[in-house]
C-alpha positions in Angstrom: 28.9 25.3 -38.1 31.0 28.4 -37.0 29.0 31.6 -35.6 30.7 34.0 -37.3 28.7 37.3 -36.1 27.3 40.2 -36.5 29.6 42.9 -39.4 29.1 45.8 -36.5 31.0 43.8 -34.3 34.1 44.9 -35.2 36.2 42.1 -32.9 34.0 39.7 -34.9 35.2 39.1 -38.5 36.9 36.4 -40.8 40.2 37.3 -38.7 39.0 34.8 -36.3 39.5 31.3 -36.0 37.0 28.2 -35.2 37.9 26.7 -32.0 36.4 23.0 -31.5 35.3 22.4 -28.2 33.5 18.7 -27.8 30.7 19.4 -25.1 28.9 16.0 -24.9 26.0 15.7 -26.8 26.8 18.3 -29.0 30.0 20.2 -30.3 30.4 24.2 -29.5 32.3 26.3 -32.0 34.2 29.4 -30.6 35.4 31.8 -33.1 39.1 33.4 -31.9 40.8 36.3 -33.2 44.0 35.5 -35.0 47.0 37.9 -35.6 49.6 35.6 -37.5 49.8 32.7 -34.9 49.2 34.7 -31.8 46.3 35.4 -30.0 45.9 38.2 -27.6 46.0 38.1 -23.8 42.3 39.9 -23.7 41.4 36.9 -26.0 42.5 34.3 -23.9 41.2 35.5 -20.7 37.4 36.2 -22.8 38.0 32.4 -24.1 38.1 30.7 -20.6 36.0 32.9 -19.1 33.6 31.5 -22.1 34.7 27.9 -21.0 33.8 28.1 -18.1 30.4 29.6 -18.2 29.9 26.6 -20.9 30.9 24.2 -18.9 29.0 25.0 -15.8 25.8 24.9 -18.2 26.5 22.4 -20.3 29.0 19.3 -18.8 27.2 17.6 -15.9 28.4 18.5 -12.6 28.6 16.1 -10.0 25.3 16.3 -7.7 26.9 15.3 -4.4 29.5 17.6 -2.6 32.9 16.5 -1.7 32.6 13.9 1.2 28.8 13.8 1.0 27.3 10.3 0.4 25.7 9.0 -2.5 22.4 8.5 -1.2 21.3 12.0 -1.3 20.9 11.1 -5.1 17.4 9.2 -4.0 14.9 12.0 -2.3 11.1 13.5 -3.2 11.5 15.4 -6.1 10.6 18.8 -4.4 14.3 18.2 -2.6 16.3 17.1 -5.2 15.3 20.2 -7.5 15.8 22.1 -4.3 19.3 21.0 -4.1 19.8 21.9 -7.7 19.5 19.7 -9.9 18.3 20.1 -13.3 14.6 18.3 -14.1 16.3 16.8 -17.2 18.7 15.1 -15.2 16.2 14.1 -12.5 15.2 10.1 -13.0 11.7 9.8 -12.3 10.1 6.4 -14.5 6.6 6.0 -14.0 4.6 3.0 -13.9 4.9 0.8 -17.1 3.4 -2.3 -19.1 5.4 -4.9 -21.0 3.2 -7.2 -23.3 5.0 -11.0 -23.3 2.4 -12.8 -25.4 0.3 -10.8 -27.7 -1.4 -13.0 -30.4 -4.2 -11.3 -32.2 -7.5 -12.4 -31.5 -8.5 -15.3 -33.8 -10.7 -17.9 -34.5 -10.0 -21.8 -35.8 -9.3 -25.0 -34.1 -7.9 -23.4 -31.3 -8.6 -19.7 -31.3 -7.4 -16.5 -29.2 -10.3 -15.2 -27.7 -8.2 -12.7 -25.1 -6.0 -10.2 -25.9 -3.0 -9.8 -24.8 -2.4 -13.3 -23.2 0.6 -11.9 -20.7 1.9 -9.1 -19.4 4.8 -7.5 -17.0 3.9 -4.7 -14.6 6.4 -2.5 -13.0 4.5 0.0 -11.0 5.5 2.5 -8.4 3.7 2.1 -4.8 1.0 3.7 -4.7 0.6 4.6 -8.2 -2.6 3.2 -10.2 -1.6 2.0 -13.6 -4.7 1.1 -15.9 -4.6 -1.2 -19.3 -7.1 -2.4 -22.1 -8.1 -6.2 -21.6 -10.1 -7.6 -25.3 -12.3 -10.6 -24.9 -13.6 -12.1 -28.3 -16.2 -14.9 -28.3 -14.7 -16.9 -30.8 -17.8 -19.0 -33.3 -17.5 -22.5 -33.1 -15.9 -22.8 -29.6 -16.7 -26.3 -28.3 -19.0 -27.0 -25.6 -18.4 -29.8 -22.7 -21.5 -30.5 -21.1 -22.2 -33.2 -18.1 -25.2 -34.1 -17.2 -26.0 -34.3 -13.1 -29.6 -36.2 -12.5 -30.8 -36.8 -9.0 -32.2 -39.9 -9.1 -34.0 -40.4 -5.9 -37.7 -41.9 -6.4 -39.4 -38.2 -7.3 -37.3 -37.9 -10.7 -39.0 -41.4 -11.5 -40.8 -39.6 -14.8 -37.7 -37.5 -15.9 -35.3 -40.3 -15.8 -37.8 -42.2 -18.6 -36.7 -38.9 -20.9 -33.6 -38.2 -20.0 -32.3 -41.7 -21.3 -33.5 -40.5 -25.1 -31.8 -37.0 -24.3 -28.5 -37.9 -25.7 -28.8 -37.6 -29.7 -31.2 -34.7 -29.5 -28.7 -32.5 -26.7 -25.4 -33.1 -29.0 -27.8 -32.1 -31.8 -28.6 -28.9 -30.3 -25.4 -27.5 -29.0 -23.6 -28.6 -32.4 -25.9 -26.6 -34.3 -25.0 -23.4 -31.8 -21.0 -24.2 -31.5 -20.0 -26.8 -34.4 -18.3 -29.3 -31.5 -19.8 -30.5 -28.3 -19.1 -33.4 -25.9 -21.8 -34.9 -23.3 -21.4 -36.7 -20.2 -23.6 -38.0 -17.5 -23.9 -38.7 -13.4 -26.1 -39.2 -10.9 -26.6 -38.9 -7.2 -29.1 -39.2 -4.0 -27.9 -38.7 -1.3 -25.5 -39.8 2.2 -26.4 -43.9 2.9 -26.5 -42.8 7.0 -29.7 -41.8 9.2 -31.4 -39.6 9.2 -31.1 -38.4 5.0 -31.6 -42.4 4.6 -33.2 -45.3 6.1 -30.1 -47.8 7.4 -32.6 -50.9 7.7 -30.4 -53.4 5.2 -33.4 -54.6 3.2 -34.3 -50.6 2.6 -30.5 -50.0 1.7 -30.7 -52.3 -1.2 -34.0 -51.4 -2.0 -34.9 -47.7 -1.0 -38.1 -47.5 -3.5 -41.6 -48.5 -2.9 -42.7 -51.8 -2.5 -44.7 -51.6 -6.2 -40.9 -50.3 -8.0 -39.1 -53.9 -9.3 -36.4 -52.0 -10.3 -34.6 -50.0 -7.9 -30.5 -48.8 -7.7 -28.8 -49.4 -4.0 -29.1 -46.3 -1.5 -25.8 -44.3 -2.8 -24.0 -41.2 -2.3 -23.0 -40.0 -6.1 -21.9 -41.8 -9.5 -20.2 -41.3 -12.0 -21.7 -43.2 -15.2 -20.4 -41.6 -18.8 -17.0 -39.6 -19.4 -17.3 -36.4 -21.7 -18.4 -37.7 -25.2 -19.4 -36.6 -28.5 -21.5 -40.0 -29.2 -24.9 -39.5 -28.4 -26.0 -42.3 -29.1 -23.6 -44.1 -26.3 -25.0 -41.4 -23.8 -28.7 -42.4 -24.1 -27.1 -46.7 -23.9 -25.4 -45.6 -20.5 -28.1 -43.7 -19.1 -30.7 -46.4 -20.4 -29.0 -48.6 -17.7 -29.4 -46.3 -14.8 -32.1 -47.0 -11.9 -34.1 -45.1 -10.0 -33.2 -45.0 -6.2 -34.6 -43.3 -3.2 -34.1 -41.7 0.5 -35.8 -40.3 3.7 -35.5 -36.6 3.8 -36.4 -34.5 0.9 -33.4 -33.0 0.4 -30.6 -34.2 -1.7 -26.7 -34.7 -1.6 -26.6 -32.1 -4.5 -23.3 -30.4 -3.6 -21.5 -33.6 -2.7 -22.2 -34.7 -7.1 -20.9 -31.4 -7.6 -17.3 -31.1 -6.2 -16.9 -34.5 -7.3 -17.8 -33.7 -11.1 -15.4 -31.0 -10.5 -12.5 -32.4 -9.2 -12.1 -35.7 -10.7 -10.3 -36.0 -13.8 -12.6 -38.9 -15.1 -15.3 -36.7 -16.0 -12.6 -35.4 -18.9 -13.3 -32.0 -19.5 -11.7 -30.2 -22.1 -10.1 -26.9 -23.2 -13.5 -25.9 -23.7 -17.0 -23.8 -22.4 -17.8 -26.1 -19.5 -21.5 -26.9 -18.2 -22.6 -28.8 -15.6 -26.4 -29.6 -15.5 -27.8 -30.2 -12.2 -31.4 -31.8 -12.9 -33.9 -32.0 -9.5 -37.0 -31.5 -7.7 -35.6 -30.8 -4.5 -33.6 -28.6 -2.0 -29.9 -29.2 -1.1 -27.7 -30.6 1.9 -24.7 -28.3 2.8 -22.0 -27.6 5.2 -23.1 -28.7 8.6 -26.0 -31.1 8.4 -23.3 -34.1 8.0 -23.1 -33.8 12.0 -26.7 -35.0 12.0 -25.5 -38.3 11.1 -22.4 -38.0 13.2 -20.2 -36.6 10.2 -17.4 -34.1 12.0 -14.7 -33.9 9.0 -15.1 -30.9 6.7 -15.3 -31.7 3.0 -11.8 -31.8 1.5 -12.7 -30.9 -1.7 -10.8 -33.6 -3.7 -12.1 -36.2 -5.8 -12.8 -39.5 -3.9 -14.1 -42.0 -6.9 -13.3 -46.1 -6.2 -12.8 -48.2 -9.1 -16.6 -48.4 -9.7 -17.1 -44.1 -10.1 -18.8 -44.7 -6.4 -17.9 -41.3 -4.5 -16.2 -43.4 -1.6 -16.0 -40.8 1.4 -19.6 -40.1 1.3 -20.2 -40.9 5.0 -17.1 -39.7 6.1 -17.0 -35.8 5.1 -19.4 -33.6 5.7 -21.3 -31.8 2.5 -19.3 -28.8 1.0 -20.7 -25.1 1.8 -21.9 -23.0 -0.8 -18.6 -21.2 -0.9 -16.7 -24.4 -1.2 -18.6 -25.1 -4.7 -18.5 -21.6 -5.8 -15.1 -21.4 -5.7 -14.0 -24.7 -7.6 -16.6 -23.7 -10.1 -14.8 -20.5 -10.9 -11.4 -22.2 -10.8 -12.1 -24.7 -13.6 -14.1 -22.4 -14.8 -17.5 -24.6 -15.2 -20.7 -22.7 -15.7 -23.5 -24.1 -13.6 -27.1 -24.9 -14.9 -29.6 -25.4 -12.2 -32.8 -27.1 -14.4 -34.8 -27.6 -11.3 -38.8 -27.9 -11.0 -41.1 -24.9 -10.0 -41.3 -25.7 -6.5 -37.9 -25.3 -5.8 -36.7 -22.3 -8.4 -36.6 -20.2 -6.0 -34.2 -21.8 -3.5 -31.8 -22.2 -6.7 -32.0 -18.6 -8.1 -30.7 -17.8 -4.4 -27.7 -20.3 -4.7 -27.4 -18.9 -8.6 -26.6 -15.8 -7.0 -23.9 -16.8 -4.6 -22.4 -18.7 -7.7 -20.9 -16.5 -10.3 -21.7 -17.3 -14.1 -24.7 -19.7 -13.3 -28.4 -19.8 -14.0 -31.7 -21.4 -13.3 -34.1 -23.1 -15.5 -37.6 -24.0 -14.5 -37.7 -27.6 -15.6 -41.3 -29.2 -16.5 -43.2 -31.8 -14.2 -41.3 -34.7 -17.1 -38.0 -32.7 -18.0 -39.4 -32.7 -21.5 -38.5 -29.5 -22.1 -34.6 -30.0 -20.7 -33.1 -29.7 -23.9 -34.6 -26.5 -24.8 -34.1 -24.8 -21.1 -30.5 -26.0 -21.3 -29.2 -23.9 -24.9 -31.3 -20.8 -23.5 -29.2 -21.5 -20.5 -26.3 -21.5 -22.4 -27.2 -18.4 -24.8 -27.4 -16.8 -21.5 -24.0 -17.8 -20.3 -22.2 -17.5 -23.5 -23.2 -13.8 -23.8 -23.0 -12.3 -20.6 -19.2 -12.0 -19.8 -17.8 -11.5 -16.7 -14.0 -10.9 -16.0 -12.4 -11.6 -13.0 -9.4 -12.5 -11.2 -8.1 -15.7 -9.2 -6.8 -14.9 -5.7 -4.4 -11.7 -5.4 -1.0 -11.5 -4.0 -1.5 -9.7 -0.9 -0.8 -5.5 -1.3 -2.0 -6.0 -4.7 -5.2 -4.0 -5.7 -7.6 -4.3 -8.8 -11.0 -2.9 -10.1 -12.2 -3.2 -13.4 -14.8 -1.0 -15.2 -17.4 -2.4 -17.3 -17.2 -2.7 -21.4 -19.0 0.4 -21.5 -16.7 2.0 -19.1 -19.1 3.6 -16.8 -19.2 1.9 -13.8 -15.6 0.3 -11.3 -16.1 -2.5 -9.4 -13.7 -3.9 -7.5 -14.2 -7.6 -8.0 -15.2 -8.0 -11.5 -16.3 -6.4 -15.0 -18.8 -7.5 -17.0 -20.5 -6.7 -20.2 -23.9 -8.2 -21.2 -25.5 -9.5 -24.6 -22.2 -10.3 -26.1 -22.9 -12.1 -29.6 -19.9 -14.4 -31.3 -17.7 -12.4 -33.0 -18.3 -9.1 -31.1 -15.2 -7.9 -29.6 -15.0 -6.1 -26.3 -12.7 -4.0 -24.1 -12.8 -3.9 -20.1 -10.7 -1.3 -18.2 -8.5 -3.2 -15.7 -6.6 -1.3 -13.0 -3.3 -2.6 -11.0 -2.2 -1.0 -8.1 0.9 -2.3 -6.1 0.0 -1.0 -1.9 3.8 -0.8 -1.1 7.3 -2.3 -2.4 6.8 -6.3 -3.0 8.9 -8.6 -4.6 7.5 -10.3 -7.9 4.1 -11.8 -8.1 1.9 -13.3 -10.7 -2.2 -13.8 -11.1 -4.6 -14.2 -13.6 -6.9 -12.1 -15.3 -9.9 -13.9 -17.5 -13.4 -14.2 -18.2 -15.3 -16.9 -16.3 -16.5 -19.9 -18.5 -13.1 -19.7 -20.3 -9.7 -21.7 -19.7 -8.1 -18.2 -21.2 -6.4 -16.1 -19.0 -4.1 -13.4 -18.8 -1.1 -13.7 -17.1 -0.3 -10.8 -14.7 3.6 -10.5 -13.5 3.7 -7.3 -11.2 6.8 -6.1 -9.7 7.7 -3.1 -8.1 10.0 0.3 -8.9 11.7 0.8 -5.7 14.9 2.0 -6.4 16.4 4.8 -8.2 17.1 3.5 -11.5 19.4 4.7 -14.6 19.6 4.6 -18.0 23.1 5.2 -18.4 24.6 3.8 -21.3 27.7 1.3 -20.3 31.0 2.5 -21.4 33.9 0.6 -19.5 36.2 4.0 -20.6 34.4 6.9 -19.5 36.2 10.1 -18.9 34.4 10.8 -15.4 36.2 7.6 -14.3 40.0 8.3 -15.6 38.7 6.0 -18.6 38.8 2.9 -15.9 35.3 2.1 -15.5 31.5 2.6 -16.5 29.2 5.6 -15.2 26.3 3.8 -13.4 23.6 6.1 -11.8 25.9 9.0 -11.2 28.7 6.8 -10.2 31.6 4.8 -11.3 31.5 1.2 -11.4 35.2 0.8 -12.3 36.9 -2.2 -13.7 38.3 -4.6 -12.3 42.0 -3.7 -10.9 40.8 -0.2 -10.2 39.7 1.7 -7.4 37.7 4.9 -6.3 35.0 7.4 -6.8 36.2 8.1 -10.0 38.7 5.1 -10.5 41.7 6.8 -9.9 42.9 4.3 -7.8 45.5 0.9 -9.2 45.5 -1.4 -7.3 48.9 -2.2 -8.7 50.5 -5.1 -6.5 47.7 -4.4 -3.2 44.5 -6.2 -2.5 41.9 -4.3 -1.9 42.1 -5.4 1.5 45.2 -4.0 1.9 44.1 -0.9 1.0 41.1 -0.3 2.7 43.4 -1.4 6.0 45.5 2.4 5.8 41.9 3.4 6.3 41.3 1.8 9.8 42.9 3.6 12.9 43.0 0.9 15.5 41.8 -1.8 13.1 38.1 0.5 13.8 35.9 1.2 11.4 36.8 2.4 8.1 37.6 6.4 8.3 35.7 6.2 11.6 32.5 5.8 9.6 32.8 9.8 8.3 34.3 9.2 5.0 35.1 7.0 1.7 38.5 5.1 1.9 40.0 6.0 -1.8 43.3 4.5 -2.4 43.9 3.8 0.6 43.3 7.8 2.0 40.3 8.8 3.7 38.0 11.3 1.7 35.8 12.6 4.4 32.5 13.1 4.7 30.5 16.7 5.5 29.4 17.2 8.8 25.5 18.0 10.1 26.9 21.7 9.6 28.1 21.5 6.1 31.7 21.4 7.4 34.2 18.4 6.4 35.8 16.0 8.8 39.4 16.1 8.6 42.6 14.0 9.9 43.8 11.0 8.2 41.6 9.2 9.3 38.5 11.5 9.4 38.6 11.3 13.0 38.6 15.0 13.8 35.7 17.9 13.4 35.5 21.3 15.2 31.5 20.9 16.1 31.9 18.7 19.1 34.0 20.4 21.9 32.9 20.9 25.2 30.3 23.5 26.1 30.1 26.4 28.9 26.5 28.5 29.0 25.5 26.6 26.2 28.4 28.2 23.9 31.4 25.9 21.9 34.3 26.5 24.3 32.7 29.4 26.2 33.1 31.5 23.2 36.5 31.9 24.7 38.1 29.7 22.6 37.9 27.5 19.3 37.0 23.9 18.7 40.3 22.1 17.0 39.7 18.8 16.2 37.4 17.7 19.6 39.1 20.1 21.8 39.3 24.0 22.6 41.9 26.1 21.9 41.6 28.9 24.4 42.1 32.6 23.7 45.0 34.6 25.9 43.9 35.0 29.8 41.5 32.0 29.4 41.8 28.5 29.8 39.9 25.0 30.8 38.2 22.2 29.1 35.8 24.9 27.7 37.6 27.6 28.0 35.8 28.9 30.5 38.4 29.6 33.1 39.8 33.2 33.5 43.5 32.6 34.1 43.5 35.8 36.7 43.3 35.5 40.7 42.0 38.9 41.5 39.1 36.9 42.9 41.4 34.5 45.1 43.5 37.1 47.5 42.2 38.5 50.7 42.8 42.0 52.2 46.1 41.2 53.8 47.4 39.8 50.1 47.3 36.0 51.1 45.7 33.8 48.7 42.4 31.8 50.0 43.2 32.7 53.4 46.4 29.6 52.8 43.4 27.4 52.8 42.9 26.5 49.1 43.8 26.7 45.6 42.9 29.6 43.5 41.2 28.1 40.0 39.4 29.8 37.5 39.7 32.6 39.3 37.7 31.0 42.4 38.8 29.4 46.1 38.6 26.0 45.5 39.1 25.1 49.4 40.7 22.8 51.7 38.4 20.4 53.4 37.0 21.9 56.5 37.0 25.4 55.5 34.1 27.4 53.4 33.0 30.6 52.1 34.2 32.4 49.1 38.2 33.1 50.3 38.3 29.8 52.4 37.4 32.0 55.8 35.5 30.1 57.9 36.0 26.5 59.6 32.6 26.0 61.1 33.6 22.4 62.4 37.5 23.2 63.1 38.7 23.3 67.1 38.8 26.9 68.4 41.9 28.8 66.7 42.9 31.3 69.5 42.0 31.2 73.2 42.8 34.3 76.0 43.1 33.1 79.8 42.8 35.5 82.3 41.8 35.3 86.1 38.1 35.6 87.4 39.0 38.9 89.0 40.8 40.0 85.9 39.2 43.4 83.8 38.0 42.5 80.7 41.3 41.8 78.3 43.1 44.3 76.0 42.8 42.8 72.3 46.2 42.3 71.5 46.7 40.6 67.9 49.5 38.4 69.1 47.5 36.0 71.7 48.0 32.8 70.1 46.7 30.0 72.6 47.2 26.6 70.4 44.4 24.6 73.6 42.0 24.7 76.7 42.4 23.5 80.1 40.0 23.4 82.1 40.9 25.7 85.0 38.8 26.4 87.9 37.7 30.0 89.2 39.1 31.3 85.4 36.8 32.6 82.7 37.6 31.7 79.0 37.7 34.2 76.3 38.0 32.9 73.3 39.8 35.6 70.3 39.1 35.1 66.6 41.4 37.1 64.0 38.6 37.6 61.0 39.9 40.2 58.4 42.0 41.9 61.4 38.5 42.1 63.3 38.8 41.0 66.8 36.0 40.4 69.2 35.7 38.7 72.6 32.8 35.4 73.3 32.1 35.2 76.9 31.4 31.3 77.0 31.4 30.6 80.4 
């Protein structure tokens, strides 16, 4: 549109024309008084004074100063706004989140149960960024389930119902899930002294004399893979034996990291459970040196071709923190159906061990089935989110579904029925600038996770739009970040420069002096010319090749050149009657000549102003010669009156002459005297 004015202004009417005047990101229209085709001087002078003005608000101006670097662009805000920028040209991006995968939560064959499945962070040091994790229990989400029986003598009743558990188990978790799988192993215990008796004929038969059926002292076994068929389970276990050992407790954790790490027990993209059935304590970390057992436990599967655990007597048991860690990391959900007398001793493991629980198993493990899907109700609704191992100078807390309390390890949210949806509060914070890392975000008890890429804003970053013929660089390159990035052929801060039949090389060689560094590291090399840089002072560096400033010449009582003079270029310029590296010479020698008009007694040079004597001689004219031989010496008999002074006695030596008194004469500022010296 064209402003046209106000009627009361008479310069402002429908004389005037619309003047076009592209600014940008929008266009300005100017109205200008016409008289036939001319326009008048007072006109012309208001319309570029009105340029102008526009201009300086509207076009950007270029931030740095002529010479100044370009990394002045990057500073605290507080600066930069300082310097004068304006705050909507000030780049400033704050942490942000970038969903990769984000399938809706959904149930089926194989349903989404977390939402959203993976993410990119870019976060700024220091800054917390916080984000909405979803966890769905989805209905009908299969169940694996293996089944972990000590089978030393005690168990001898609970073995007889175990091998009719199969049918009845599936049963049971298909009615809660719609799929399940079983599987089954057993273990006692290490076949060494003193956690079992070595004697051959109680290695083979470790059971009581009365028990004709008795399994070989062993370490653990696997017996049945993950299955759906019941009816093979309760076969399989059918054919297992009871066993036995010395000390009551049992090579538990050893069956456990080997149920986790093998392959053969085939768990599946599923809710994983591992049942540990017994009566008694537990072996850990440690007691293998009873038997002579120094190697830690490596925490890999070690199954022969029979399911035998095969390094039994070689590693040591696991520690509790061993098993609690490759529990979470294939994310299988410990039951512990133990008898009374040890419940307690498992509730304190339960609570070293992250998504596990205890049931109190009766004297015959009749009621195993039962105290297995309470176990699992348990499990299933109590959900607890966590993360695998951080990238170091990563942080995270999480709050809790309800959003009340941060914890810095996990969040959890309790009595979680299928199909209720809930929403955990995650925080990332990055401690400094890192490069790219990745970890996982999920609920325990679930192969789900969220992936979690986190990388760092470290560097001022622009959103300039790419245009290879901008006007700021002649129309030869792109403006990136405040700067040209010109094209190729082309040269300079704003591209001015064709490289026409020179390398760059080439160029950038007019700007060595010396074949030293380019414009002695105080300037840009453009086209071959030095653009120089802004000295500490605000002043520029000048010369070709920037090799000259008028800050650093020498000093006299702490002042540039004395204040006598001016700095030039690394050197002072004295003003008339001064001179001297600093200037701080007087060129006069009023303090150089003596009374009778000779200069430093003919015993030095008169510079800046002052005596600088010959050597020998001191004092502030060159007057005395306190090691010289005696300059005048009178000779006059014994007998003799004391001598007239006369100014003429001139005796160039001394003899020594007997029965005669030497009187030496010194001439000091025409003031004679007489020494008496023998």
């Amino acid at each position: 549109m064209c402003y046209v004015g106000k009627p009361d202004l008479p310069w402002l009417d429908l004389n005037y024309i619309c003047i076009y005047l592209p600014i940008h990101a929008f266009s300005l229209i100017y109205a200008v008084h016409v008289k036939d085709i001319n326009i008048h001087a007072e006109d012309i002078k208001m319309i570029k004074l009105v340029i102008t003005k526009l201009r300086n608000v509207f076009l950007p101006q270029n931030f740095t100063k002529r010479g100044e670097l370009e990394a002045v662009r990057c500073d605290t805000k507080s600066e930069i706004l300082k310097r004068g920028c304006p705050v909507s040209m000030i780049i400033d991006p704050d942490s942000t989140l970038h969903k990769i995968r984000d399938k809706p939560l959904s149930v089926g064959k194989t349903p989404v149960q977390i939402q959203p499945q993976e993410i990119r962070l870019e976060l700024r040091p220091g800054q917390p960024y916080t984000f909405d994790f979803t966890f769905k229990r989805a209905d009908g989400y299969p169940v694996d389930l293996y089944y972990l029986m000590d089978l030393s003598y005690s168990m001898n009743d609970d073995l007889k119902n175990v091998k009719n558990l199969g049918i009845g188990l599936l049963n049971s978790l298909k009615r809660i899930t719609g799929y399940a799988r079983i599987g089954f192993g057993s273990f006692v215990d290490k076949t060494l002294l003193p956690f079992t008796d070595t004697n051959e004929e109680k290695l083979q038969k470790p059971c009581p004399r009365e028990e004709t059926e008795c399994e070989p002292a062993f370490g653990y076994k696997h017996v049945l893979s993950l299955t759906d068929d019941g009816k093979n389970f309760e076969e399989m276990v059918s054919q297992q034996r009871i066993s036995g050992n010395l000390d009551t407790p049992e090579g538990s954790l050893d069956a456990i990291m080997q149920a986790v790490t093998c392959n053969k027990i085939g768990w599946g993209n599923s809710t994983r459970l591992l049942v540990l059935a017994t009566d008694a304590g537990f072996h850990m970390a440690g007691d293998g040196k009873l038997a002579g057992i120094l190697e830690p436990n490596q925490e890999a599967c070690q199954l022969d071709d029979k399911n035998m655990y095969i390094k039994s007597n070689l590693w040591d048991y696991p520690s509790v923190g061993q098993i609690a860690r490759k529990l979470e990391e294939q994310n299988i959900q410990p039951i512990f159906a133990v008898t009374e007398t040890v419940a307690d001793v498992y509730r304190e493991l339960s609570k070293l061990i992250p998504k596990s629980e205890v049931g109190v198993l009766s004297n015959d493990s009749s009621n195993v089935v039962n105290l297995i899907v309470e176990a699992y109700n348990k499990l299933s609704s109590n959900i607890i989110v966590t993360h695998d191992n951080l990238p170091e100078d990563i942080a995270v807390t999480y709050k809790d579904c309800g959003g009340q309390k941060e914890h810095s390890d996990k969040g959890t949210c309790n009595n979680v029925n299928i199909g209720k949806e809930v929403t955990f509060s995650v925080t990332v914070k990055a401690l400094k600038c890192i490069d790219e890392k990745t970890f996982n975000i999920g609920p325990l008890g679930f192969n789900e996770k969220l992936t979690v890429r986190v990388k760092t804003r470290c560097e001022c970053e622009c959103d300039n739009e790419l245009n290879d013929k901008h006007k700021h660089c002649n129309k030869q390159g792109s403006v990136v970040c405040g700067t040209c990035s010109c094209n190729s052929g082309f040269l300079g801060q704003r591209c001015e420069c064709s490289l026409g039949q020179k390398d760059e090389a080439a160029l950038k060689a007019q700007c060595r002096k010396d074949n030293s560094t380019e414009c002695e590291g105080r300037g840009d090399c453009e086209c071959g010319v030095c653009k120089c840089h802004l000295t500490e002072a605000g002043n520029s560096y000048y010369g070709p090749h920037c090799e000259c400033d008028d800050e650093h010449c020498e000093k006299y009582q702490n002042k540039l050149c004395g204040g006598n003079g001016d700095c030039k270029c690394g050197e002072c310029k004295c003003k008339d009657g001064f001179e001297g590296a600093a200037c701080h010479c007087k060129k006069s020698k009023d303090g150089c000549i003596t009374t009778s008009g000779s200069e430093c007694h003919g015993r030095g040079k008169c510079m800046c102003n002052q005596c600088i004597c010959e050597r020998g001689y001191k004092g502030p004219k060159c007057g005395s010669c306190p090691s010289c031989s005696l300059p005048s010496v009178h000779l006059i008999p014994k007998q003799s009156h004391r001598p007239i002074l006369y100014s003429q006695w001139n005796v160039e030596h001394i003899s020594n002459v007997e029965n005669e008194t030497f009187y030496h004469f010194l001439n000091y500022e025409s003031t004679s005297f007489f020494v008496n010296t023998i």
